[in-house]
C-alpha positions as CSV (number, residue, x, y, z in Angstrom):
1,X,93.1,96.5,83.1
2,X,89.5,96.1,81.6
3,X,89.3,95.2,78.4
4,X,86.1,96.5,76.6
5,X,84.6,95.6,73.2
6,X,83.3,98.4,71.4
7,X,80.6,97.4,68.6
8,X,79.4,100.4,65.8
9,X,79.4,101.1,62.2
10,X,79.8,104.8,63.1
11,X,83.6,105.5,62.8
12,X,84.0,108.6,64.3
13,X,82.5,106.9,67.9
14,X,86.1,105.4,67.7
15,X,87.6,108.6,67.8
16,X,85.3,110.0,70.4
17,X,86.1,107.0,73.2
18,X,89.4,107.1,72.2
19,X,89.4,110.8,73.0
20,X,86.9,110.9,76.8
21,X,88.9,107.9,77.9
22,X,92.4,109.0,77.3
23,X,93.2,109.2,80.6
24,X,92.7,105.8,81.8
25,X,94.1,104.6,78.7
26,X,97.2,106.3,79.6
27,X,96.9,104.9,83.3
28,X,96.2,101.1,82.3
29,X,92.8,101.5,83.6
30,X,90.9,100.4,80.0
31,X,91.5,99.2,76.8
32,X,89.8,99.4,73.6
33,X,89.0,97.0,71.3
34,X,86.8,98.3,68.0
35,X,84.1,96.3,65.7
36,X,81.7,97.9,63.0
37,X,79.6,95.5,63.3
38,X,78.3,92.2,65.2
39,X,79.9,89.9,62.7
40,X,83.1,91.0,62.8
41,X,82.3,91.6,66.9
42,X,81.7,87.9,67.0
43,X,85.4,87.3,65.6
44,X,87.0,89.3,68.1
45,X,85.4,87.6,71.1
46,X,86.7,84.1,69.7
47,X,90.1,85.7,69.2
48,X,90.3,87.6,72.6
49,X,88.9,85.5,75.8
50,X,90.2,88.2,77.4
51,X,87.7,91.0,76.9
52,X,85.4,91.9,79.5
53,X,82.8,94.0,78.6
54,X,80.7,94.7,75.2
55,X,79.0,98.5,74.2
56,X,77.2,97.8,71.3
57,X,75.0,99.5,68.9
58,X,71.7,97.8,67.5
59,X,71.4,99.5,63.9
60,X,74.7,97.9,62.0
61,X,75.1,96.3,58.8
62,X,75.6,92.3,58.3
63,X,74.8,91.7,61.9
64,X,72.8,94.0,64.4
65,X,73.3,94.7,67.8
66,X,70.0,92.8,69.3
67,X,71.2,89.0,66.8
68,X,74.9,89.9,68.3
69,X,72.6,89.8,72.1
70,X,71.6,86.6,71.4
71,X,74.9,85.2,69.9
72,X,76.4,86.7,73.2
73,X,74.4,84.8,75.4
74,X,74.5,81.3,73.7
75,X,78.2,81.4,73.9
76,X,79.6,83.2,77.2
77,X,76.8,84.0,79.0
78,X,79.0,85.4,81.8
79,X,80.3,88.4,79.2
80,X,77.9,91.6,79.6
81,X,76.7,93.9,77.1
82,X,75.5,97.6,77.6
83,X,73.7,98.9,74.3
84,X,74.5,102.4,73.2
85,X,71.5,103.1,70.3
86,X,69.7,106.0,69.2
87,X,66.4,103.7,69.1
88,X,65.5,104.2,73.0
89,X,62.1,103.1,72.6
90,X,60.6,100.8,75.5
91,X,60.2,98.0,72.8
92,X,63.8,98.7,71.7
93,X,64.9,98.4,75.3
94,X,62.6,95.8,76.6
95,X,63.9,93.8,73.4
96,X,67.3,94.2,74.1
97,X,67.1,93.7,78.3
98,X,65.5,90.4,77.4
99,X,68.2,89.3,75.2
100,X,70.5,89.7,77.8
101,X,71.8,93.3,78.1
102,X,73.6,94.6,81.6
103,X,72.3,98.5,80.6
104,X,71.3,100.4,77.7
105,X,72.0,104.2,77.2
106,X,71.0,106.1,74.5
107,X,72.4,108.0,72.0
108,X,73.9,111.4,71.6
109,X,76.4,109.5,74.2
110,X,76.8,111.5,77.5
111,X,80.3,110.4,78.4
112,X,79.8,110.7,82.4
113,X,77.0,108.7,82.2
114,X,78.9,106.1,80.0
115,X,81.7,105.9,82.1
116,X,79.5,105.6,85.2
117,X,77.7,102.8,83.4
118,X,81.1,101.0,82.6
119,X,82.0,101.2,86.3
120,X,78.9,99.7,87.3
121,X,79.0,97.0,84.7
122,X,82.6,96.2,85.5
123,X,81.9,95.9,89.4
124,X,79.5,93.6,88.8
125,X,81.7,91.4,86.4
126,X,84.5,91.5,88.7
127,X,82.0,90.2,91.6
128,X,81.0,87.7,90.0
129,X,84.8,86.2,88.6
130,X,85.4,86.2,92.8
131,X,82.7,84.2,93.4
132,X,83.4,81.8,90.6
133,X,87.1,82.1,91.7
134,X,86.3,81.5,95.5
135,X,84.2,78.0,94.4
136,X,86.6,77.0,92.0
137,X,89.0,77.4,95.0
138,X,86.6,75.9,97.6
139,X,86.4,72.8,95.4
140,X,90.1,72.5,95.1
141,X,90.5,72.8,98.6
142,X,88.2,69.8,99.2
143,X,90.5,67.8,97.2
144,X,93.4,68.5,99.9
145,X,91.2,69.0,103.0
146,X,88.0,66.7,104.1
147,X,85.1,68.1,104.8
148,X,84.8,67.1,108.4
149,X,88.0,70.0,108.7
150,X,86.3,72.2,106.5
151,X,82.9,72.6,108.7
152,X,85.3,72.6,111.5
153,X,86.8,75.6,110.2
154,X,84.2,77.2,108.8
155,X,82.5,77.3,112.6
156,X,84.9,79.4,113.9
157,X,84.6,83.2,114.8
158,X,88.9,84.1,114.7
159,X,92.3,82.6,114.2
160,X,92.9,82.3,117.9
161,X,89.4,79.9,118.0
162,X,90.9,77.6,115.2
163,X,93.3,76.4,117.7
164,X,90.7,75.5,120.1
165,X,90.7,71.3,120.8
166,X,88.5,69.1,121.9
167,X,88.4,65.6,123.6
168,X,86.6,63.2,121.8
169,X,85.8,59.1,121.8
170,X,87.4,57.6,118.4
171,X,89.2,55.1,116.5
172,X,92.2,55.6,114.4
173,X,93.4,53.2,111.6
174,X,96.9,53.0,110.3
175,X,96.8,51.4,107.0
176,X,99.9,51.0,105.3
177,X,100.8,49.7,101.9
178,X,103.7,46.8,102.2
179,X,106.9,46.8,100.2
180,X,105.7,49.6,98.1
181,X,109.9,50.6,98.2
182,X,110.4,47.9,95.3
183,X,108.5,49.8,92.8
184,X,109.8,52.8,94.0
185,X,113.9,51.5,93.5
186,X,112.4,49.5,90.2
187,X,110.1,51.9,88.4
188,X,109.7,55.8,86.8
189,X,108.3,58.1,89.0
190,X,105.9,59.0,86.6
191,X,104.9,55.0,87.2
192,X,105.1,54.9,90.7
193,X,102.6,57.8,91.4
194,X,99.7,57.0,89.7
195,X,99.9,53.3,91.3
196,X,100.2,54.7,95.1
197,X,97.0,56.7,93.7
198,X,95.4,53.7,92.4
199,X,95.4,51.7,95.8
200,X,94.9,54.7,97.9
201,X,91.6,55.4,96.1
202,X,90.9,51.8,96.9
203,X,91.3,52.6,100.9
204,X,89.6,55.8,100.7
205,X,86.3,54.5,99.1
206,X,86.4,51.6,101.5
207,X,87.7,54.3,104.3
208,X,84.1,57.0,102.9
209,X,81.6,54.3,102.7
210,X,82.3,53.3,106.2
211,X,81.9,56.9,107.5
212,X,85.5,57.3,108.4
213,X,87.9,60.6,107.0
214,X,91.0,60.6,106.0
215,X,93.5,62.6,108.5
216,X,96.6,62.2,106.4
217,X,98.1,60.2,103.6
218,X,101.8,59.7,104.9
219,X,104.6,58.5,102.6
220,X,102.6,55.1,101.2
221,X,100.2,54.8,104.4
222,X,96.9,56.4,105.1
223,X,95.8,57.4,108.6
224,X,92.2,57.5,108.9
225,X,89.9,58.8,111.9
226,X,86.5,57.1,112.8
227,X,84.1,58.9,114.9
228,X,80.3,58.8,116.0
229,X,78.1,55.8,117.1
230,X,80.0,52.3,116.3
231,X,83.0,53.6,115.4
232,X,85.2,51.2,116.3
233,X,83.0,48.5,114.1
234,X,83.0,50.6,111.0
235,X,86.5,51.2,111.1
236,X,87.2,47.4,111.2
237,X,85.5,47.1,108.4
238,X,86.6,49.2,106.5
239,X,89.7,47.7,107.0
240,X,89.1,44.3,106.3
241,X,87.5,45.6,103.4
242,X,90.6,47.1,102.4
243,X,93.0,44.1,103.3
244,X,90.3,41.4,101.0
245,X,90.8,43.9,98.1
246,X,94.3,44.8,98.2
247,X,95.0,41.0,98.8
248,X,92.9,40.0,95.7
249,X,95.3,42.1,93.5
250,X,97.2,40.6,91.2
251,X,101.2,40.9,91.0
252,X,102.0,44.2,89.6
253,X,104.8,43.5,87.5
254,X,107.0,40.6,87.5
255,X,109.8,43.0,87.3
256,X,109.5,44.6,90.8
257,X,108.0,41.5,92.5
258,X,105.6,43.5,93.8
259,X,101.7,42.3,95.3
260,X,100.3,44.9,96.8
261,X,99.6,43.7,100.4
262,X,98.6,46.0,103.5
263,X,99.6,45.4,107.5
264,X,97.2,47.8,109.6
265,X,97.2,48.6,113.2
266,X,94.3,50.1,114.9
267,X,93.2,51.2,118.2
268,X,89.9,53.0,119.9
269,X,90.1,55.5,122.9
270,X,90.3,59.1,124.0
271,X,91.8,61.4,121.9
272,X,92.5,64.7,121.3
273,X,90.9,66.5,118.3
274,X,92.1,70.0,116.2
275,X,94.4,72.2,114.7
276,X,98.3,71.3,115.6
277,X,100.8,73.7,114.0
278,X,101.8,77.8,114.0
279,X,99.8,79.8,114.1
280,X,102.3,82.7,113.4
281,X,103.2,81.2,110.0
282,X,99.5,80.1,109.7
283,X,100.4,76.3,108.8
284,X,97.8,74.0,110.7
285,X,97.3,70.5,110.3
286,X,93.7,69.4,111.6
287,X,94.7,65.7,113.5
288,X,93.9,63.4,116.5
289,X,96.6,63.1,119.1
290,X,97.3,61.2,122.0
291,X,98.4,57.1,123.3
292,X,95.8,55.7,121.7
293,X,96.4,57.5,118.7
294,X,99.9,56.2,118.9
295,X,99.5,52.7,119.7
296,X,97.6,52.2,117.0
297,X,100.9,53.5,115.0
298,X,102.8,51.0,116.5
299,X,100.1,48.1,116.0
300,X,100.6,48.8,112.1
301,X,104.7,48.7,112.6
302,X,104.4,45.2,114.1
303,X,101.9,43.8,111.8
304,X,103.1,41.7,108.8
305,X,101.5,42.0,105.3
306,X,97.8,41.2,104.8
307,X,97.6,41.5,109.0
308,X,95.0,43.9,111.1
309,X,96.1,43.9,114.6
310,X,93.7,45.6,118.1
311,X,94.7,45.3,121.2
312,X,92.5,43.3,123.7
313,X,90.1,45.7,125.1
314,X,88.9,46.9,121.4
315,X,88.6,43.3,120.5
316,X,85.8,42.8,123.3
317,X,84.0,45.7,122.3
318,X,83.2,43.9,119.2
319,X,83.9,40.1,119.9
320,X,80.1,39.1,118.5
321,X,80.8,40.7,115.0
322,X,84.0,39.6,114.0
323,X,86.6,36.4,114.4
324,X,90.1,37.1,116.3
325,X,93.1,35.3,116.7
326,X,95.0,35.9,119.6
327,X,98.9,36.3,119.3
328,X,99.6,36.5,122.7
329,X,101.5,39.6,124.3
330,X,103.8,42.3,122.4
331,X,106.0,44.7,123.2
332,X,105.8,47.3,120.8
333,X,107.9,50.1,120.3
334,X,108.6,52.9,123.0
335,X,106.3,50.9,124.8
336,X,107.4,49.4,128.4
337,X,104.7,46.7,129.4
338,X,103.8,44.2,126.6
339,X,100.2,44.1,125.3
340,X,97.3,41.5,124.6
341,X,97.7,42.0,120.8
342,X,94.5,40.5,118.6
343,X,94.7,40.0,114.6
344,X,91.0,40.4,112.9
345,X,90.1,37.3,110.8
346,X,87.0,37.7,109.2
C-alpha cells in the first residue's frame, strides 16, 4: 500500500480524492492521509515515517506549499513531492522544481493525469528503496562473506559456473584460541561472546594487514587463507603477530583461570579453491580443500599454547626471515608416516 500525504486548505479536494480513488482505496492500493496546510503537514510527516508521497498545494495559510518544499528537503530528502497549484506560471514551477519537487500539475485537477503522475512518482520511490535496500544488504553481506568471495561471485555468468574450482598455490593458517572452554563452563553467554569477538578481532586485523582472508571462524578458531606473491611469509607473520599479542594479554578473570593463549598450525601447497556445498538447496561455502589444507589442521591439534608449528619444507622456503626450532618427527593424526615438524620462534 502507498501511503500519500495530501496538503491543501481547500476542503472539498478531500472529498474529490477520496471519491476518483475509491477503488484502490477499496483494493489496498492507496491511502490517504489529509493536511490544510504545511504546518500541520509538517506534523504528520514526524508522526507517520511511513508515508510515501506528498501532493501539495502552494497558496495555504500559516505555511505554503514552496516553505513546506524546503522543510521537505532539509529533513527526508528521499520523500517526493508533486505540487498541485493553480499558479502554473514558469516562475511558479521553476520555483518549486528547484526546491525539490518530483512533478507539478496544475489546477482544475485532471484525475488521469494525477493518477498517472502518482504512478510515476511512486515507481521511482520504490526504485530507489531497492537500491538503498540492495546496499544496505550488500554491506551486511560483507560482514558474513569477505570480499575475495564476493568478486568471486560476482564474476560468474550462472549458478552452475559458481561451482566451478580452481587449483591454486597457498597457505592456510589454523589459529585457534586455547582453553577458551573455561569461560564457556564459568561465564554467561552474554560474557562469553563478546570476549571470543574481542580476540578474534585481534586475529583478523593481524590476519587483513597481512593480506590474508578469513575462510571460516569455527567454534573458537579461525581458519585463514593466504594467497598471491609471498604468501607463505605473510601468513607467518601474521601469526606471530597474533601469538605476541594474544600472549601479552592479561588473565581474564581469576575466576575462570583463563589467559588467552593460541597454538596454530600452518602449512603451504596446492590446493583446491571454490564453492563446496548443494547446489539444490543453494547453501555454498567458498573454501580451500585438499592435504595440505588438512595438515595444517592437524599441525594446530598438535601444537600446545602460545606454539606455531610448519612442517620442514615450508620452513626452508623462508629459513632467512625467521628463527625455527626443530622438534624432530610427528605423527599427527590420520597420518601414517611421521613428519619433520618446525615451531616459528621469532
Amino acid at each position: 500500500m502507498a501511503k500519500i500525504l495530501v496538503v491543501d486548505d481547500e476542503a472539498d479536494l478531500e472529498v474529490l480524492i477520496t471519491q476518483k480513488f475509491r477503488r484502490k482505496i477499496r483494493s489496498g492500493e492507496y491511502e490517504f492521509v489529509f493536511a490544510f496546510n504545511g504546518r500541520e503537514a509538517l506534523q504528520k510527516l514526524s508522526e507517520q515515517a511511513d508515508i510515501d508521497m506528498v501532493l501539495s498545494d502552494i497558496n495555504m495559510p500559516e505555511m505554503d506549499g514552496l516553505t513546506l518544499l524546503t522543510k521537505i528537503k532539509e529533513s527526508n530528502p528521499l520523500l517526493k513531492a508533486v505540487i498541485i497549484s493553480a499558479y502554473g506560471d514558469l516562475d511558479n514551477i521553476r520555483t518549486a522544481m528547484n526546491r525539490g519537487a518530483f512533478d507539478f500539475i496544475t489546477k482544475p485537477v485532471d484525475f488521469q493525469d494525477l493518477e498517472i503522475t502518482i504512478e510515476k512518482t511512486l515507481q521511482y520511490i520504490n526504485q530507489i528503496k531497492g537500491t538503498l535496500t540492495a546496499m544496505r544488504e550488500n554491506n551486511i553481506l560483507k560482514m558474513y562473506v569477505d570480499e575475495t568471495v564476493l568478486n568471486f561471485m560476482v564474476g560468474k555468468e550462472s549458478e552452475t559456473s559458481l561451482m566451478e574450482n580452481e587449483t591454486v598455490e597457498a597457505t592456510v593458517a589454523f589459529v585457534d584460541l586455547c582453553g577458551f572452554t573455561k569461560i564457556s563452563e564459568n561465564e554467561e553467554p552474554n560474557v562469553v561472546v563478546p570476549l571470543l569477538n574481542e580476540y578474534f578481532d585481534l586475529m583478523v586485523r593481524e590476519i587483513i594487514d597481512q593480506k590474508g582472508a578469513v575462510d571460516k571462524f569455527i567454534g573458537d578458531a579461525v581458519m585463514a587463507v593466504f594467497k598471491g606473491p609471498d604468501h607463505l611469509e605473510r601468513s607467518v607473520r601474521a601469526c606471530i603477530a597474533i601469538r605476541d599479542k594474544m600472549n601479552a594479554m592479561p588473565m581474564y578473570s581469576v575466576k575462570s583461570n583463563f589467559s588467552p593463549k593460541v597454538s596454530i598450525g600452518l602449512n603451504s601447497g596446492e590446493m583446491v579453491s571454490g564453492n563446496i556445498g548443494s547446489q539444490s538447496l543453494k547453501r555454498l561455502d567458498y573454501t580451500v580443500i585438499g592435504d595440505a589444507v588438512n595438515v595444517a589442521s592437524r599441525l594446530q591439534n598438535a601444537a600446545n599454547p602460545g606454539q606455531i608449528l610448519i612442517l620442514e619444507h615450508c620452513k626452508d622456503q623462508i629459513s632467512d626471515a625467521f628463527t625455527f626450532e626443530n622438534l624432530g618427527e610427528i605423527t599427527l593424526k590420520n597420518k601414517a608416516k611421521a613428519v619433520s615438524v618446525f615451531e616459528v620462534v621469532k
